[in-house]
N, C-alpha and C positions, 0 to 999 in steps of 0.2 A: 614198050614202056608205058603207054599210055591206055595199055588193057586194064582193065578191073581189078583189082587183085582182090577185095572184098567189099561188103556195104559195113559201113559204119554211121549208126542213129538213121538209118534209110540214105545215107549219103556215098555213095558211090566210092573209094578210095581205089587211084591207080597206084604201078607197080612205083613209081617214080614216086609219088607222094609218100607211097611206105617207105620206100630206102632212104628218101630226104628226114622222116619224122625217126626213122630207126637209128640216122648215124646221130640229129637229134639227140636223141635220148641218150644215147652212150658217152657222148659228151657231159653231159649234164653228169650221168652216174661216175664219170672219170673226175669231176669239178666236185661234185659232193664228196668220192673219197677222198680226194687231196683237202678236202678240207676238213674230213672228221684225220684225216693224219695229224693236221698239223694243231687240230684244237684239242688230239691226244697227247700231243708232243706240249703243247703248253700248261696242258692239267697235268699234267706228271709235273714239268716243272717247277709251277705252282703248287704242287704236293707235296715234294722237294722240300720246298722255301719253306711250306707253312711244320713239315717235321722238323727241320731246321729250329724252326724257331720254338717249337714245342718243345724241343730237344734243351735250349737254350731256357727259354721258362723253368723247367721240369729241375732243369741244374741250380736257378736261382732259388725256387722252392725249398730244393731238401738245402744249400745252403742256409737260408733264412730259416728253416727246419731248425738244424744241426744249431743256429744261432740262437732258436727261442730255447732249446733243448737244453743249450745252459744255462740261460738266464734262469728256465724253471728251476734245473738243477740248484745254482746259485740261490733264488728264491725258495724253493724248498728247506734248504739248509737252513735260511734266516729264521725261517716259519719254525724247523724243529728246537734252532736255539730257544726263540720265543716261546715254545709249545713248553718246553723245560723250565723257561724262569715262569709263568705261567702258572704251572704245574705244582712249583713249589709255592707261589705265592696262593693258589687256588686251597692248597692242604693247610697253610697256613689260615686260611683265613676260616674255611672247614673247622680247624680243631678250635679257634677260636667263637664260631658259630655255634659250635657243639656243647663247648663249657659254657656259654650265656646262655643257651637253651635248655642247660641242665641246671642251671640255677633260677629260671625260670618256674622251669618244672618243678623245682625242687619247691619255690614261693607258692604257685598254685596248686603244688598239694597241698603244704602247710595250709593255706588259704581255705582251699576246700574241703582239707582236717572240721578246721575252724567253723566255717558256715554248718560242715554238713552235723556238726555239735550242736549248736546254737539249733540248726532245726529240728534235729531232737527234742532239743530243751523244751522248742516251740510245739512240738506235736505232742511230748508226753503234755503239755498246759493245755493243751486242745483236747488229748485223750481225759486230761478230766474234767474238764469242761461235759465234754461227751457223756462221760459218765454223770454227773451231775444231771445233766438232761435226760438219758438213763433212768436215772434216780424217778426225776419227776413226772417224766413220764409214767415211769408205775406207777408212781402214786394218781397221778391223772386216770389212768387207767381204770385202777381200785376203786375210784371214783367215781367215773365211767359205769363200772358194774354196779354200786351199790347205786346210782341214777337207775339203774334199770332194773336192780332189783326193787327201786319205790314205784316204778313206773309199771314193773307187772303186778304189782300190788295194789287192790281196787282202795282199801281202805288208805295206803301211803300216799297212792299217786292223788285222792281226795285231799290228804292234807297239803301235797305238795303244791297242786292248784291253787289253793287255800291260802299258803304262804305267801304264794307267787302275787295273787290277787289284794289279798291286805297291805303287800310292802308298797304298791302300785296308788293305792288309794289312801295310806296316811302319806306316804311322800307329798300328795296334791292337796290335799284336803283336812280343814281344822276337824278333832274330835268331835266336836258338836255337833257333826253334821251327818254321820255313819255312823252304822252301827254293827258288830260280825255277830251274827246267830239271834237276832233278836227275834220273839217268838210274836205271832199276830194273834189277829184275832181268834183266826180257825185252827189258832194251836200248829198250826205248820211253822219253820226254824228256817230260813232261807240263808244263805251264807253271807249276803252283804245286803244294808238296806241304806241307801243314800235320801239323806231328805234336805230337799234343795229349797232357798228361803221364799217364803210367802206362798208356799203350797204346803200344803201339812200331808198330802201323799209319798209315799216314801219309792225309789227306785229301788227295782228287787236286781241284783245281780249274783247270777250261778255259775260255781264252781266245779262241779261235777260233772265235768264233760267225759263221756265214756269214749276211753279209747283202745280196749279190747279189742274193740272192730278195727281200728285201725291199724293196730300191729297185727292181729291176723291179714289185714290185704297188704303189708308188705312185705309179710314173710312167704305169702301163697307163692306156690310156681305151676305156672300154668293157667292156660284162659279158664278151665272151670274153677280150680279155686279161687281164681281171684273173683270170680262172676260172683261166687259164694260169700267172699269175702264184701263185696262191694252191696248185695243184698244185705248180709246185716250191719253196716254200716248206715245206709239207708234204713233200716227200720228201728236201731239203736237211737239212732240219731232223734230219729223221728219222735218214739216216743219219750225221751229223754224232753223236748217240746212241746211236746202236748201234755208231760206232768208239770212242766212249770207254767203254761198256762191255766191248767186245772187249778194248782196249787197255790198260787201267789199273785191272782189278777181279782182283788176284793175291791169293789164300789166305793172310794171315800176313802179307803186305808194305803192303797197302792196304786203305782204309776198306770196307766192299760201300757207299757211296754217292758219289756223286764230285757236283761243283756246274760248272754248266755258266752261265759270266758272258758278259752279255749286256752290251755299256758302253753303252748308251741306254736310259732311263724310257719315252720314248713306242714303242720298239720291243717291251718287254717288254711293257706295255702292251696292246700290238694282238697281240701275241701270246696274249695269256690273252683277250681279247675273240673274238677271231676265229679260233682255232687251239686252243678247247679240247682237241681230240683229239689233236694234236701235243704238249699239257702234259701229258695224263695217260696216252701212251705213253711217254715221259722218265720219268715219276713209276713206272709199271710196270719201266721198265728199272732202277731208282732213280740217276737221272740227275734233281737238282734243276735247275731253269732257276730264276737268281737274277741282278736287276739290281742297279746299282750301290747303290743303299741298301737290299737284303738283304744283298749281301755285307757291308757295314759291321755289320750288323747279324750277323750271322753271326761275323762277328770280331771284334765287341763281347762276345757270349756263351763265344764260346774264349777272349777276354782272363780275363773272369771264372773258368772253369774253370783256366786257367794261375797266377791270382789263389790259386784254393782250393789248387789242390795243393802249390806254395812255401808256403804257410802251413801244410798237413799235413807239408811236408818239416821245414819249422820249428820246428814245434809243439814238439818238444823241448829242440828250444834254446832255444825263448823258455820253456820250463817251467823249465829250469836255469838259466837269466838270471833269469827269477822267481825261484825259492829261493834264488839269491843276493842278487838284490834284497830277500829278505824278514830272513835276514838279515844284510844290512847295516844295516836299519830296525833289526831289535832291538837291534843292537850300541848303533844311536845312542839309542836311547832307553834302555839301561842307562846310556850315558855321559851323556844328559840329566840322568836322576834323579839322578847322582853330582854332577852341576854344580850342581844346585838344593840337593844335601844342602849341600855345599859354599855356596853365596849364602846357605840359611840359616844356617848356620853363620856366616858373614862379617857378618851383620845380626846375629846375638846380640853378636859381639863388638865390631861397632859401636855397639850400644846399651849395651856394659857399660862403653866409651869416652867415651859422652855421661855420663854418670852420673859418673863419674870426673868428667872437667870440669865438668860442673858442680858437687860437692863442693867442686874446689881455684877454681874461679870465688868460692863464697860464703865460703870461709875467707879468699880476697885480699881481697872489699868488709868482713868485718870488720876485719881488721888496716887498712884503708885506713882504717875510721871511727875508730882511736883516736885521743886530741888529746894531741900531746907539746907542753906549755907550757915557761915555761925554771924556771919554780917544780915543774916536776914533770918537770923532764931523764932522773932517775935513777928507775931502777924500784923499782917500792914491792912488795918483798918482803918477807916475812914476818919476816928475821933481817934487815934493814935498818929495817925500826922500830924494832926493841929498841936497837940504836945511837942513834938520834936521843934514845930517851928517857934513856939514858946520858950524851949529850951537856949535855943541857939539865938534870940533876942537879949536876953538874960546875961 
């Protein structure tokens, strides 16, 4: 028994220790089944219990089921009653909805009969309005052309400068002072000569500005013809300048500057933009290039000058009219002072009037207060009492 039976972990095991550890163990294995028995034996019964009672649940459910089952039933029913009186009140009030809405419609067409009339009304008044405009416009138009049939025309578009420049110069300036086409000494006709006071030289101003050149460079297309175009504008220009220097700068007769009118803004304009050199060989020639509102402006400033020198021519007279004017003030204000000696005077003697009446005023309330009785008729003077008492001795 006490031989070896094997090594276990390098520990020697006899026969006795194996059969001690072996009946061990089978106890142990005999203790663990009797105990998974009896812990099968209690989950069954506990399995049992708990179908039991699901069984019990499961039955209360589909009661309370079968209980809600009629209440919906019951509530369903109430809902369809409802759903009918509902139903009938819903079409009721539909067909009610439907006639206001058709009477609605029925006003808003009327309505919009009505308006969409009236805007008729209002567009055919607009359509002849239109027409009207229409109208004027053509005639603007017609207009239009026959401007530019004066305007391609060298002799029209001359008078029309012409017009332009005389209506500009009598508006600012008395007759006396301009003159149109007056002829000089050298027999040259210049279109305006303005002669400004205390200088007997006259200012030449010219109308005849050429603008053939002009309308050629805005009709050009294309860099060479306009290049073409812009040369003879530049040489038009030019000698157009240097004849009215030639022609109208006389020693003693005329101004050394003469003004060269241009009748269009956007011509002058493109002029000074694009023809620098053209303006300030004018300017060297002293040939002014001035458009229609410098000349105004030009004869706004000679009005002034014409202004100062009638008033230098004046000046005297209106000096002599003043010291008459002055006086005549003094005269009147010695014959013032004489009128007020006089008022006061007239007031002292009113007031020594007042005084007076009043004296004979209070000597009338006395006499007015005496009391003539018939006992006392006769006035009690001094030598009429010695009588009474003579009487009554007697």
């Amino acid at each position: 028994m006490n031989a070896i039976a094997f090594t276990l972990l390098e520990r020697p095991v006899t026969w006795a220790e194996a059969a001690l550890g072996f009946g061990g163990l089978s106890l142990a294995l005999l203790l663990m089944t009797a105990l998974a028995a009896w812990r099968g034996g209690r989950s069954r019964a506990i399995e049992a219990a708990m179908a039991a009672e699901r069984a019990r649940e499961m039955d209360d459910k589909v009661a309370e089921m079968n209980r809600q089952q009629a209440e919906l039933a019951g509530r369903m029913q109430s809902m369809a009653e409802i759903l009918s009186t509902r139903q009938g009140d819903l079409a009721r009030l539909m067909a009610e909805r439907m006639d206001g809405l058709g009477q609605k419609v029925g006003q808003g067409l009327e309505q919009s009969v009505r308006q969409t009339t009236e805007s008729l009304g209002k567009l055919q008044e607009r359509l002849a309005v239109i027409d009207s405009a229409q109208k004027n416009l053509t005639d603007l138009t017609s207009e239009v052309v026959t401007l530019k049939d004066v305007l391609s025309n060298k002799q029209a578009r001359g008078a029309y400068g012409q017009g332009r420049m005389e209506a500009i110069i009598r508006d600012g300036l008395p007759a006396a002072f301009f003159a149109f086409q007056p002829q000089l000494s050298n027999g040259r006709r210049p279109d305006c000569l303005v002669t400004l006071p205390g200088d007997g030289r006259g200012l030449v101003i010219d109308a005849k500005f050429p603008l053939e050149s002009f309308t050629m460079l805005r009709e050009a297309r294309g860099e060479d013809a306009k290049k073409i175009a812009g040369q003879r504008v530049r040489s038009d220009v030019g000698v157009h300048v240097k004849d009215i220097a030639e022609r109208y700068f006389l020693p003693g007769e005329t101004q050394d500057i003469a003004l060269l009118f241009v009748p269009s803004e956007s011509i002058y304009a493109d002029l000074h933009e694009y023809f620098d050199d053209v303006v300030q060989r004018a300017h060297r020639a002293r040939v002014m290039i001035v458009s229609p509102s410098l000349l105004a402006l030009a004869i706004q400033l000679m009005q002034s000058l014409v202004r100062d020198a009638r008033m230098r021519e004046e000046a005297q007279v209106i000096q002599t009219e003043v010291g008459k004017l002055l006086d005549d003030v003094r005269r009147l204000g010695e014959r013032v002072d004489k009128l007020d000696t006089h008022f006061r005077q007239a007031q002292e003697d009113v007031g020594q009037i007042k005084t007076s009446a009043g004296k004979v005023t209070s000597r009338a309330e006395r006499i007015g207060a005496l009391d003539f009785d018939d006992e006392k008729s006769e006035p009690k003077l001094p030598f009429a009492k010695g009588l009474e008492l003579k009487r009554a001795a007697e």
